[in-house]
N, C-alpha and C positions, 0 to 999 in steps of 0.2 A: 235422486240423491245428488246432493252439490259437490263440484269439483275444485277441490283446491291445487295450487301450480304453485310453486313455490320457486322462488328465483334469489339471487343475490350473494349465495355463501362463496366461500374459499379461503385463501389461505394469508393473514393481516401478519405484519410485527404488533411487538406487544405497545400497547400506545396509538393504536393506529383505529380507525371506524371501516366500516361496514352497513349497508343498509340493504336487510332483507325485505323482500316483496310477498304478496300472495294474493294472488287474484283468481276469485271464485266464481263458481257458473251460477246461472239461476239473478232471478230475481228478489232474493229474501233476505240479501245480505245484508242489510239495515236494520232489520230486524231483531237481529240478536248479538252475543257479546262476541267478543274477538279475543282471541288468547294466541299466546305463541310458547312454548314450552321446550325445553332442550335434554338430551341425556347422554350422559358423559359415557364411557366404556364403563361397563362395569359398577355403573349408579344409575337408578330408580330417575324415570322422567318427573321430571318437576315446572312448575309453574314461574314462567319467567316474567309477563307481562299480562295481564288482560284487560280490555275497556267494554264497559257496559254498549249496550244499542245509544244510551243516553250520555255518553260520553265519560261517566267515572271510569278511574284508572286504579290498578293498585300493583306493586312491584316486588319481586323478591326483594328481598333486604341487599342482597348480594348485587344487584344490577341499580340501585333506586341513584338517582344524580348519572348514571352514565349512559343507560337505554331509555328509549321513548318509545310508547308502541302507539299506534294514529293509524285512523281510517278513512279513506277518498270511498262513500257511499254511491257515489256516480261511476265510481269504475268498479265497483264490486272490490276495488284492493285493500288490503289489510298488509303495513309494513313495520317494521321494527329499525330504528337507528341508536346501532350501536359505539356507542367513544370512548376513549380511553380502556381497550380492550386487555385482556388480562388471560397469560395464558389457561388459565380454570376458565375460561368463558370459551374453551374449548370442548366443541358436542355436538352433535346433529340437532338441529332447530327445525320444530315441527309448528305450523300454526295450524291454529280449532278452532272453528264455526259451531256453536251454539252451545257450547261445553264440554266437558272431558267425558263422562258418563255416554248421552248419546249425543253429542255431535258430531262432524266431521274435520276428517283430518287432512295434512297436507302428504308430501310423500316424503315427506325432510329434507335439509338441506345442511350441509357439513360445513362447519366454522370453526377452523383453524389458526390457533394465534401460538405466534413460535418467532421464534428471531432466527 
């Protein structure tokens, strides 16, 4: 089973960036898609970013122009940079290795945007 470590959260003003990490054990990380997904108190985890093995992207409508999600194949990491933050872009941010269904998750990472 692959191991994801997730680094990078805390606490931004509103307007301000963030750039989440996640670097995973194993050798197969190339292989499949990358996803990063967040859930607010009280709301259903949802899909914030994900990029195929091949490089397609696709974005919640809500993040599209402010987050980027990219992957370093040679270090196993998978990161998210977030700009121009917005207190609702407040939630624990989980990234996923090979899909929601069965793949693997990270242990989340809490991102906070507040003045």
């Amino acid at each position: 089973q692959v191991q994801l470590v997730e680094s990078g959260g805390g606490l931004v003003q509103p307007g301000g960036s963030l750039r989440l990490a996640c670097a995973a054990s194993g050798s197969i990380f190339r292989l499949y898609s990358i996803a990063w997904y967040r859930q607010a108190p009280g709301k259903q985890r949802e899909l914030v970013a994900r990029m195929t093995s091949g490089g397609s992207t696709n974005y919640a409508d809500s993040v599209k122009g402010r987050f980027t999600i990219s992957r370093e194949n040679a270090k196993n990491t998978m990161y998210l940079q977030m700009n121009n933050l917005k207190p609702e872009d407040t939630a624990v941010y989980y990234c996923n290795l090979g899909g929601a269904t069965l793949g693997d998750w990270g242990q989340g990472t809490q991102v906070t945007v507040s003045s």
